[in-house]
C-alpha positions as CSV (number, residue, x, y, z in Angstrom):
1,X,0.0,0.0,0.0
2,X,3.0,2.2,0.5
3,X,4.1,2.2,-2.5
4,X,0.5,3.3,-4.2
5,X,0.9,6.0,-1.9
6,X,5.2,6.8,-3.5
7,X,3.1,6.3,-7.5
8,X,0.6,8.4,-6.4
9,X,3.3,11.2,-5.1
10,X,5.4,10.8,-8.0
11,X,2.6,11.6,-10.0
12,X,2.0,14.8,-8.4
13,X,5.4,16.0,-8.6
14,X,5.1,15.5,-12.3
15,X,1.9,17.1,-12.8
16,X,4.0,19.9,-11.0
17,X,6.9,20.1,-12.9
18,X,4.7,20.3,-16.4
19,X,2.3,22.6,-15.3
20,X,5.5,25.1,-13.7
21,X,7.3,24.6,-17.1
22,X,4.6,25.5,-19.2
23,X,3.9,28.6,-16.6
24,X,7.3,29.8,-16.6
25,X,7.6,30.2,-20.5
26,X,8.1,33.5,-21.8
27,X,6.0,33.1,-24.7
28,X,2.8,32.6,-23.8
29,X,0.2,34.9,-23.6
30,X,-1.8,36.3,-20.5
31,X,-4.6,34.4,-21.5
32,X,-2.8,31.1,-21.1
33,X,-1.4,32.3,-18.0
34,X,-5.1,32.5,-16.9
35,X,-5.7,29.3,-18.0
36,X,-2.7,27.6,-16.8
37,X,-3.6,29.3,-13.2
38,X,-7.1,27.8,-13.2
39,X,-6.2,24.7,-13.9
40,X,-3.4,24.5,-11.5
41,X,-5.8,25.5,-8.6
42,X,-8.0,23.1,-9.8
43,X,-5.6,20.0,-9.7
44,X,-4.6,21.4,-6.2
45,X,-8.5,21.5,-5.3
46,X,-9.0,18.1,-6.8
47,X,-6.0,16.5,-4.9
48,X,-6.2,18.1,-1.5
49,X,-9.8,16.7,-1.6
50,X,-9.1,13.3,-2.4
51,X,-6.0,13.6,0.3
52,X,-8.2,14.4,3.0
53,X,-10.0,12.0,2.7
54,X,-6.8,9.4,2.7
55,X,-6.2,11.3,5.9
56,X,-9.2,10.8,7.8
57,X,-9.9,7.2,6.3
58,X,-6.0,6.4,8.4
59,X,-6.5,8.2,11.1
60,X,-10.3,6.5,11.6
61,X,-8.3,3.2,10.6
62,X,-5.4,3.3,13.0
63,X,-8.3,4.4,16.3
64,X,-9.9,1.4,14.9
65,X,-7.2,-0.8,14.8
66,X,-5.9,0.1,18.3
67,X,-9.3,-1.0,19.7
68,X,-9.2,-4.2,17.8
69,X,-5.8,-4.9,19.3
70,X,-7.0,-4.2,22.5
71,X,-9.7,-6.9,22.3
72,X,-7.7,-9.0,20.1
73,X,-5.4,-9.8,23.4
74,X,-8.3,-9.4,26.0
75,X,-9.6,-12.8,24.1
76,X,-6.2,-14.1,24.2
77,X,-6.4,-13.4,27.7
78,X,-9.0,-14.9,28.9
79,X,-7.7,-18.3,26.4
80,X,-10.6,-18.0,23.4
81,X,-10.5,-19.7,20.5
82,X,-8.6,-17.2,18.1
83,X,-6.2,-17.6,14.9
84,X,-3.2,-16.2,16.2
85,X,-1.7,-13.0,14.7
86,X,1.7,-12.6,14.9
87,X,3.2,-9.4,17.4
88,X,5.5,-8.1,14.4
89,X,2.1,-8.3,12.2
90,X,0.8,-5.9,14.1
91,X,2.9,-3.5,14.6
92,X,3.6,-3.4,10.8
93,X,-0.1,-2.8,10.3
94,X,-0.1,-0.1,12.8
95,X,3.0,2.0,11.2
96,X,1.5,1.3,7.6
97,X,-2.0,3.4,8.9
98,X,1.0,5.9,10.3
99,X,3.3,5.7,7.4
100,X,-0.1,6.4,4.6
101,X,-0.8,9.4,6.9
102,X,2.3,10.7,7.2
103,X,2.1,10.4,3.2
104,X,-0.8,12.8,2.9
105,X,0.7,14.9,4.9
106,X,3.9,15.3,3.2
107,X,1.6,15.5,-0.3
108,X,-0.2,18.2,1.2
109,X,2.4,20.5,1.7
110,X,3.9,19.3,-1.7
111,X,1.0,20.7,-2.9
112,X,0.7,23.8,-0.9
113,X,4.3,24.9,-2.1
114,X,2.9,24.1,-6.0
115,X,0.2,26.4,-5.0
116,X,2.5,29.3,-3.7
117,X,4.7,29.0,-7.2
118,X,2.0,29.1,-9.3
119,X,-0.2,32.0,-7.2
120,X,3.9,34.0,-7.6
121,X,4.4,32.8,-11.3
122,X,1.2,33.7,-12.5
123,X,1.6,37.4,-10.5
124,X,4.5,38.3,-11.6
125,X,3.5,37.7,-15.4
């Protein structure tokens, strides 16, 4: 799942690079400058929405999953009749809710910072 989250942040950087490149040409006219802004703070609308919700979907995850731990060893406890799940297994499912989230995050500000150029790029021209 991590590394759909690494695609998903290359992608974005991409996007970014294209859409600065093509901003940052001398040649083009104000009216592409227009466009090119609108469409930039549309893919930053679009993708902060669709992070957000990868945020909140983790963070609901990981209280979830902490609770389902809990009563996971409160049945081991008190000797039911459980598959048993491996410590390490886990703990790597709890970091992989933390690692996603910290993801978003990180994409978020990604995109914040693409937001900044662009609103200064499309300013100054």
């Amino acid at each position: 799942m991590q590394n759909l989250y690494l695609i998903i942040a290359i992608l974005i950087l991409a996007v970014i690079a294209l859409l600065l490149l093509s901003l940052k040409k001398a040649s083009l006219k104000r009216g592409s400058h227009i466009k090119c802004y609108e469409m930039g703070n549309q893919l930053v609308h679009d993708l902060k929405n669709h992070l957000i919700s990868i945020e909140a979907t983790s963070t609901g995850c990981e209280e979830f999953m902490l609770k389902l731990v809990d009563g996971y060893s409160k049945a081991k406890e008190a000797q039911l009749v459980i598959d048993p799940i491996q410590k390490r297994h886990l703990e790597q499912l709890a970091a992989s809710l933390n690692n996603i989230n910290n993801s978003a995050n990180k994409a978020n500000k990604i995109i914040e910072q693409f937001k900044n150029k662009l609103d200064k790029v499309t300013i100054n021209n």
